[in-house]
C-alpha positions as CSV (number, residue, x, y, z in Angstrom):
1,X,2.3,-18.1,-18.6
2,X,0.5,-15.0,-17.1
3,X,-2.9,-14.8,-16.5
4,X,-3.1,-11.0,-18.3
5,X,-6.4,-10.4,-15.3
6,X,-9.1,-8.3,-17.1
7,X,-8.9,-5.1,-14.6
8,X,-7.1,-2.8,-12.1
9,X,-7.0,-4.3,-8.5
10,X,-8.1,-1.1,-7.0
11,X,-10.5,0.8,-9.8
12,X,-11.5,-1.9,-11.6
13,X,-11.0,0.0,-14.6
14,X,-11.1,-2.8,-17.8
15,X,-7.8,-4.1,-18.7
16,X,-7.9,-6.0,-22.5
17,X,-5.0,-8.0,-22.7
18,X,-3.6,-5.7,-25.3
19,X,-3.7,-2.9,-23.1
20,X,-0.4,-1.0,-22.5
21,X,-2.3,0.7,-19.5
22,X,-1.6,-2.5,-17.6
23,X,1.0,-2.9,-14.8
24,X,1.7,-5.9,-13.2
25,X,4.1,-7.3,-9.9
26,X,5.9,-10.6,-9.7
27,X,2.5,-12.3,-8.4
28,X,0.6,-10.7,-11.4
29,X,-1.5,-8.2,-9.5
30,X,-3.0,-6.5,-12.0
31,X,-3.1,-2.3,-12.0
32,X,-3.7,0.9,-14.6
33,X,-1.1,3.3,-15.3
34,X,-3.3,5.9,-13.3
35,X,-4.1,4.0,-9.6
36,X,0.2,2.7,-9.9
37,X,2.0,5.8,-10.8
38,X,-0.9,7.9,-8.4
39,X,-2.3,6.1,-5.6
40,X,-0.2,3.4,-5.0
41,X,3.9,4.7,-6.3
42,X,4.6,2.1,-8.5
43,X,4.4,-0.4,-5.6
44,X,1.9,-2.7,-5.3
45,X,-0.2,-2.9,-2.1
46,X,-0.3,-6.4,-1.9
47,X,3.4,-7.8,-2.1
48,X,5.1,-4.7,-2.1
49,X,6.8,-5.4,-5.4
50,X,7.5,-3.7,-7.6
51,X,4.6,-2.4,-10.5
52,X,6.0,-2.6,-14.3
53,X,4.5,-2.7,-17.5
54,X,2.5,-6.1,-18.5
55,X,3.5,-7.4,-21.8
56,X,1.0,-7.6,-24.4
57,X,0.5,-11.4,-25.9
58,X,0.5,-11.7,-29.5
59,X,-2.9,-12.4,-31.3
60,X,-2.1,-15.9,-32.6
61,X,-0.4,-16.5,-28.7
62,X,-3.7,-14.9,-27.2
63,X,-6.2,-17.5,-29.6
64,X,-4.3,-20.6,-28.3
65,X,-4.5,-19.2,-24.6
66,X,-6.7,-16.7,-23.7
67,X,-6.5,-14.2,-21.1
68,X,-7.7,-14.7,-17.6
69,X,-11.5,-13.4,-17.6
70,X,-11.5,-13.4,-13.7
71,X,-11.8,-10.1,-11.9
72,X,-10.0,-9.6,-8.8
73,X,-10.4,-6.6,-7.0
74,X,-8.7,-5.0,-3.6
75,X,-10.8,-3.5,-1.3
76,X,-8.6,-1.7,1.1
77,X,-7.3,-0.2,-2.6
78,X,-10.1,0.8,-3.3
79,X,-11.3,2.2,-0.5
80,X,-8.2,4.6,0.0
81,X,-8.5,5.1,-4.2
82,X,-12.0,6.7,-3.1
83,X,-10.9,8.1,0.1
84,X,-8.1,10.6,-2.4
């Protein structure tokens, strides 16, 4: 089951878990629509994979089991994000 993380790796923008803004790799790193198709290509900085949109949980699913409330966040992302 995926985690659906809260925020993008790199801007830490917030992420609900019925966000369409939300792109995810095969590892679930977590990114917005803006730092993917910008910054990063559509490829994510960590793996290398491929980014594509997360799918959204439905709200009965999402009750049962709830998104992931950990943040994670990429440094060296964010760092170049700030850099532009």
């Amino acid at each position: 089951m995926l985690e659906l993380r809260p925020n993008c790796e790199c801007c830490d923008r917030d992420l609900p878990p019925d966000s369409r803004q939300a792109l995810i790799c095969s590892f679930e790193c977590t990114f917005c629509t803006d730092c993917s198709g910008g910054l990063l290509k559509n490829v994510c900085p960590n793996c290398t994979g491929e980014l594509v949109g997360r799918p959204v949980r439905p709200p009965a699913a999402l009750a049962r089991h709830p998104a992931s409330t950990l943040r994670v966040f990429n440094r060296e992302c964010r760092s170049r994000l700030l850099a532009g």
